[in-house]
N, C-alpha and C positions, 0 to 999 in steps of 0.2 A: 597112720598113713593110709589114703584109700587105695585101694588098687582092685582092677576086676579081672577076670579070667575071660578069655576072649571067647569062651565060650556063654558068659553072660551077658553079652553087647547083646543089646533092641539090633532091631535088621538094620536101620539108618546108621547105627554108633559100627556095627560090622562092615554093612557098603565104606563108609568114609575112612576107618583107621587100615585097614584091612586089603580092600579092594580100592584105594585112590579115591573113592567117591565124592561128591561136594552134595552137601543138602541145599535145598532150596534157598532162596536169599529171602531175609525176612520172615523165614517162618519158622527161625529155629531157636532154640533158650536163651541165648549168649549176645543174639545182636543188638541189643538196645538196655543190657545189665549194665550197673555202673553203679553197683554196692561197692563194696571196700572188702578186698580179698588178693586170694592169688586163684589162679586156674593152672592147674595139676593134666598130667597126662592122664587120661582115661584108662590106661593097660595100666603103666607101670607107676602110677600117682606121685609122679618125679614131679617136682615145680616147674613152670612151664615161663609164666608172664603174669603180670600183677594188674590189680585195677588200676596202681599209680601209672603205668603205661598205655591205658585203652583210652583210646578216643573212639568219636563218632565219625566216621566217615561216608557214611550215606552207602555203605554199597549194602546193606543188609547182612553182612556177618561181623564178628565181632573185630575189632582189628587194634593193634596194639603199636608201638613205634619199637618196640626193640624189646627181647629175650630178656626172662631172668636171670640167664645162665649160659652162655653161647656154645659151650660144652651138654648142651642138653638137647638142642637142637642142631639138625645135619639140613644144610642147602644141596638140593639135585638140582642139574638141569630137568626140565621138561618138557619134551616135542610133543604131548599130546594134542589133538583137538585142534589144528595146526596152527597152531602157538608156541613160542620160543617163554618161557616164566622157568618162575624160580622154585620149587618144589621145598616144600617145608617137612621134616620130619623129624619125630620123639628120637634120640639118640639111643635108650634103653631100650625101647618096647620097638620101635622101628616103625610107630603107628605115622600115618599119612595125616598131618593138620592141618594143610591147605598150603599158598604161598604168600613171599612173599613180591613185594613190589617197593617201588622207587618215587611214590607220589604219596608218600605221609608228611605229618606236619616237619617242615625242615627244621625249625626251633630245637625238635627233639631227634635229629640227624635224617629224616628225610624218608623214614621205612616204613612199610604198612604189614605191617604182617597180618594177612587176614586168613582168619584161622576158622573150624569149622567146630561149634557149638560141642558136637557129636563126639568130636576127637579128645574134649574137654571136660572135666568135673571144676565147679567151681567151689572153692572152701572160704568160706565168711572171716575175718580179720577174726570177729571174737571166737571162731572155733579152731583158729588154728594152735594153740597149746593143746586142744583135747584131743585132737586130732595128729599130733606129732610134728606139727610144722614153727614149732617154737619158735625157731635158730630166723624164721622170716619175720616174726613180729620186730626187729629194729629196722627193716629196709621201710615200713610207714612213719618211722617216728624220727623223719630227719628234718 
């Protein structure tokens, strides 16, 4: 399982899990991936959301319709930036992954969870046995 010590977050991966931060839109790892995997929390490399869940949604970060695990993720409100959103966070580590919203494809219940590159490690379909994510390799094989 990967997981990093918050003392070894890059200064973007510490702004964003840490201090609330958002990176840039379009200029970060995650917004236009669409390998075959899942994406893990950055702190505590809990499973997060899969590639079967990510779509494109044009906003430039990466965005998903729905959690792999809804025990894994905690909804805030948030007044910041004077806006009323939905504040997304790692239920473990308690890191800050962006939010979500109400404008994803309805098909797949209508949620966008856009999440922020920085807050995320992404793990390849064929490395998750080596990597200890075994027990996820049957949610691609339906």
């Amino acid at each position: 399982m990967i997981k990093k010590d918050k003392n070894d977050l890059t200064d973007m991966e510490y702004l964003v899990t840490q201090e609330n931060g958002t990176e840039p839109p379009f200029q970060n790892e995650y917004w236009n991936h669409f390998e075959k995997g899942i994406y893990v929390d950055k702190i505590s490399g809990k499973p997060l959301f899969t590639s079967e869940e990510k779509f494109e949604s044009d906003c430039g970060w990466p965005s998903f319709s729905k959690a792999l695990d809804d025990d894994e993720v905690i909804e805030l409100v948030d007044k910041t930036h004077g806006m009323i959103r939905t504040e997304v966070r790692s239920e473990n580590a308690n890191s800050h992954l962006g939010h979500v919203f109400n404008d994803g494809p309805k098909e797949s219940g209508g949620l966008r969870y856009c999440i922020n590159s920085a807050a995320v490690q992404f793990i390849p379909y064929d490395k998750l046995k080596d990597l200890g994510y075994e027990d996820l390799i049957s949610h691609f094989e339906k």
